[in-house]
MIROLO-71098 format. One record per residue (C-alpha): x, y, z; residue number from 1; residue in one letter. Coordinates in Angstrom, 2 decimals. Example, Ala and Ser with C-alpha at 12.3 -4.5 7.8 and 13.67 -1.06 7.14 Angstrom:
    east   north      up  nr rest
   12.30   -4.50    7.80   1    A
   13.67   -1.06    7.14   2    S
This chain:
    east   north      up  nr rest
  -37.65  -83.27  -29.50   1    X
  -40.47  -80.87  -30.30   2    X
  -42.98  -83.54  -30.26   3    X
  -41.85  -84.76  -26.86   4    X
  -42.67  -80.92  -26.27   5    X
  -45.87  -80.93  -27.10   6    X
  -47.22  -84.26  -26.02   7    X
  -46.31  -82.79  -22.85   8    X
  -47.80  -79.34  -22.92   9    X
  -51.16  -81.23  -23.91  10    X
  -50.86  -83.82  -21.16  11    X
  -50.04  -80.88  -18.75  12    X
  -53.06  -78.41  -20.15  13    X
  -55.59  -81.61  -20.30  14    X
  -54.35  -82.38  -15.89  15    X
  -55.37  -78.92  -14.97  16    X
  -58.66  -78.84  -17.10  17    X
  -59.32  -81.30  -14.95  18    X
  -58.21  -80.34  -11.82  19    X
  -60.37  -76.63  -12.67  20    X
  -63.71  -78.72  -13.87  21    X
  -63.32  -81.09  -10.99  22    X
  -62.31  -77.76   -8.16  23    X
  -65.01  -75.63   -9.39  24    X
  -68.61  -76.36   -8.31  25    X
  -70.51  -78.27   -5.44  26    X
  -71.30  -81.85   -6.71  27    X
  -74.12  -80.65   -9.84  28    X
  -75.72  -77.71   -7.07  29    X
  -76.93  -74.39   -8.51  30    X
  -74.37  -71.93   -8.47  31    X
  -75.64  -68.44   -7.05  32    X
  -73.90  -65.16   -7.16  33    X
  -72.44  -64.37   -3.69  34    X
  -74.67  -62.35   -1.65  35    X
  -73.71  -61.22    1.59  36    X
  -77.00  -60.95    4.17  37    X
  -77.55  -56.72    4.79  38    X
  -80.30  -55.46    6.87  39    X
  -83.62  -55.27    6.02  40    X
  -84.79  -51.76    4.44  41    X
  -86.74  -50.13    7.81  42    X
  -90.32  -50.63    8.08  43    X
  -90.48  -53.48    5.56  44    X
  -91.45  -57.41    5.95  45    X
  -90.84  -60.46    3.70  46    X
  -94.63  -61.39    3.77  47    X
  -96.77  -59.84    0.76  48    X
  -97.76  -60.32   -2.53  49    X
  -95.12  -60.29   -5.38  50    X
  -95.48  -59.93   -9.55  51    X
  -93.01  -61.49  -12.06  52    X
  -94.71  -61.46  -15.98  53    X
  -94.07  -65.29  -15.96  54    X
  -94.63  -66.78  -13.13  55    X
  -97.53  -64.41  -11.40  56    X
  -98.15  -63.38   -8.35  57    X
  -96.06  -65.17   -5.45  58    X
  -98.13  -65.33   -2.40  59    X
  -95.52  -65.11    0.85  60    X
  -95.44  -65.53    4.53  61    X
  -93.89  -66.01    7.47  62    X
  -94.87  -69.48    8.90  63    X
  -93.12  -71.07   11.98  64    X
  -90.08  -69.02   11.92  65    X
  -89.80  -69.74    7.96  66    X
  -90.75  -68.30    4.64  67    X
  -93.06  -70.17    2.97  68    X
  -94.74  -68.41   -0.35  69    X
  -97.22  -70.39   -3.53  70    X
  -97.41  -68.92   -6.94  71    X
  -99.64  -69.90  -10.04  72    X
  -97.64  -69.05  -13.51  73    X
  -99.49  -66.05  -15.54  74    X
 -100.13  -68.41  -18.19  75    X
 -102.36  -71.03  -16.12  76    X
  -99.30  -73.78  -16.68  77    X
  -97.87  -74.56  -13.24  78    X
  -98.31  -73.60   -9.82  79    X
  -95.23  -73.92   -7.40  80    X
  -94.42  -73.44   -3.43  81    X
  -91.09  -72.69   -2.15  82    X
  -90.11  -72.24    1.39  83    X
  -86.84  -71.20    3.21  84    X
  -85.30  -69.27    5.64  85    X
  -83.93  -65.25    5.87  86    X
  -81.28  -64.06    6.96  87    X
  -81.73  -59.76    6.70  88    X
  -82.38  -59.37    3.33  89    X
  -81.49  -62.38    1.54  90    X
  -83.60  -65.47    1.50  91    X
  -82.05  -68.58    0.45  92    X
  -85.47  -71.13   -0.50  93    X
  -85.78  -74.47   -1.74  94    X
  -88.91  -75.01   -4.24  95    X
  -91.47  -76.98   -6.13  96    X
  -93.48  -76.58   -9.03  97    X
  -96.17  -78.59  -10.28  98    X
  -97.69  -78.80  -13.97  99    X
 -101.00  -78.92  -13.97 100    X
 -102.29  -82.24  -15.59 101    X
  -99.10  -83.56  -15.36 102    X
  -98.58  -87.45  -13.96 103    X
  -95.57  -89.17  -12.99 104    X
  -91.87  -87.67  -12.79 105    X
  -92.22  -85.33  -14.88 106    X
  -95.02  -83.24  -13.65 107    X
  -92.90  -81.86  -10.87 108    X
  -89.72  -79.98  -10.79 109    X
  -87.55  -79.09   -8.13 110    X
  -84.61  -76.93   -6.83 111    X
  -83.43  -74.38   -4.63 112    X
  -82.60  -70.13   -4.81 113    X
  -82.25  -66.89   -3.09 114    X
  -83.83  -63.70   -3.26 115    X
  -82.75  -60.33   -2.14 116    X
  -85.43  -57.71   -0.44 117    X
  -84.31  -53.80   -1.71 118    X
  -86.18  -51.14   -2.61 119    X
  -86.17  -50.33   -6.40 120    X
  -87.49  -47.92   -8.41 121    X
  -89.66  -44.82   -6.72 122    X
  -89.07  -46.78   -3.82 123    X
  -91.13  -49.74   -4.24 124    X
  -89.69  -53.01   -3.07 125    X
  -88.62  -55.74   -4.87 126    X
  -86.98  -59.28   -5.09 127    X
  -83.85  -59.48   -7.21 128    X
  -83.79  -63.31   -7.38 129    X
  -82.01  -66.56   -9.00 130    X
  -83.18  -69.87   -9.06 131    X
  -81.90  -73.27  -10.42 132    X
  -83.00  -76.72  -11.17 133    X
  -81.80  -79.55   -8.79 134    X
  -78.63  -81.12   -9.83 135    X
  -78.13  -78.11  -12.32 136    X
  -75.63  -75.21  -12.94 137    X
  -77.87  -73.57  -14.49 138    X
  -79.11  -70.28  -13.45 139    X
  -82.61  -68.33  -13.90 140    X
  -83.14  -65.09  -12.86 141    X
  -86.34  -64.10  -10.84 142    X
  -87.55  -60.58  -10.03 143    X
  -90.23  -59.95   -8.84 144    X
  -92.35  -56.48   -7.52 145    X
  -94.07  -56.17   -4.55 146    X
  -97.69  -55.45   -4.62 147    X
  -98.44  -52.89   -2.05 148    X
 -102.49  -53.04   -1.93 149    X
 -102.77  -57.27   -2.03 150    X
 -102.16  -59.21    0.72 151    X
 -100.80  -62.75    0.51 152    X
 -103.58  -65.80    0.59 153    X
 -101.69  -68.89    0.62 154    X
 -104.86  -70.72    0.27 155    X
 -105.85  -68.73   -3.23 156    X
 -103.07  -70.88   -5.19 157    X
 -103.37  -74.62   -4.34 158    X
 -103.59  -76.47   -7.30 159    X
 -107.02  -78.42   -6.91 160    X
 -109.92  -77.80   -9.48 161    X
 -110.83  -74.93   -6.83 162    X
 -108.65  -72.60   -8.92 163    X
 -109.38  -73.95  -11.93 164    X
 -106.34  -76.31  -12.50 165    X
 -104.82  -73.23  -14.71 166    X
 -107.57  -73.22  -17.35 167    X
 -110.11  -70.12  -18.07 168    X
 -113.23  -71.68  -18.03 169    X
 -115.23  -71.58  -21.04 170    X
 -117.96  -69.01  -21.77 171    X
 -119.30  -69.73  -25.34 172    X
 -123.03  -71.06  -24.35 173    X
């Protein structure tokens, strides 16, 4: 009797480990914490120039009614470009990043985020930000500070030879 019991405690704890894996996310999307749109902090815009130690200095603007923004990785690695649309202070983005000197599939990666415009520290602004891969649970966080004398150039991070595919060029002589 017992192991009738237990063959059916384990057949009823192995249905609803199912039933929880298969309820709980959206299909392989990124999962993002809940953020619920507030206004934007007065006198403040999305476009500008923001800093994050690994991926450098994200170049944003408003373009037809979207956010579009480029950024070039502080090591020289990848660049990337990410656009999306805000709604008060959250921006929800899809992105790209490209590895410089990279060919086929794997030279590009791609996925989607959200970023969230407050002021932090000394009043400075700030994105608080997550990010994930496409078809990935997976989540990165990305913060990044806003860089109140630069103003955003698009055109500065574009990944031809121009900027100098993410390679110092050589000095020695």
């Amino acid at each position: 009797m017992k192991a009738r019991a237990w063959a059916w405690v384990c057949i009823l704890v192995a249905v609803f480990a199912s039933v929880a894996v298969l309820g709980c996310g959206n299909g392989g999307g990124a999962k993002f914490a809940a953020v619920k749109a507030g206004e934007m902090p007065s006198g403040e815009s999305w476009a500008g120039v923001y800093y994050n130690p690994v991926y450098g200095y994200l170049h944003m603007i408003e373009q037809d009614g979207s956010l579009v923004g480029r950024w070039k990785r502080t090591d020289g690695s990848h660049w990337g470009e990410l656009s999306g649309t805000a709604e008060g202070n959250v921006l929800h983005f899809t992105w790209k990043e490209h590895k410089y000197g990279g060919v086929g599939p794997s030279a590009d990666s791609t996925g989607s985020g959200i970023f969230v415009y407050k002021k932090g520290q000394n009043d400075i602004p700030e994105l608080g930000g997550q990010y994930a891969l496409d078809d990935s649970n997976d989540v990165g966080d990305w913060h990044c500070v806003k860089q109140l004398n630069m103003k955003p150039d698009l055109n500065s991070i574009n990944g031809s030879t121009t900027d100098n595919m993410g390679v110092t060029p050589d000095t020695w002589k």
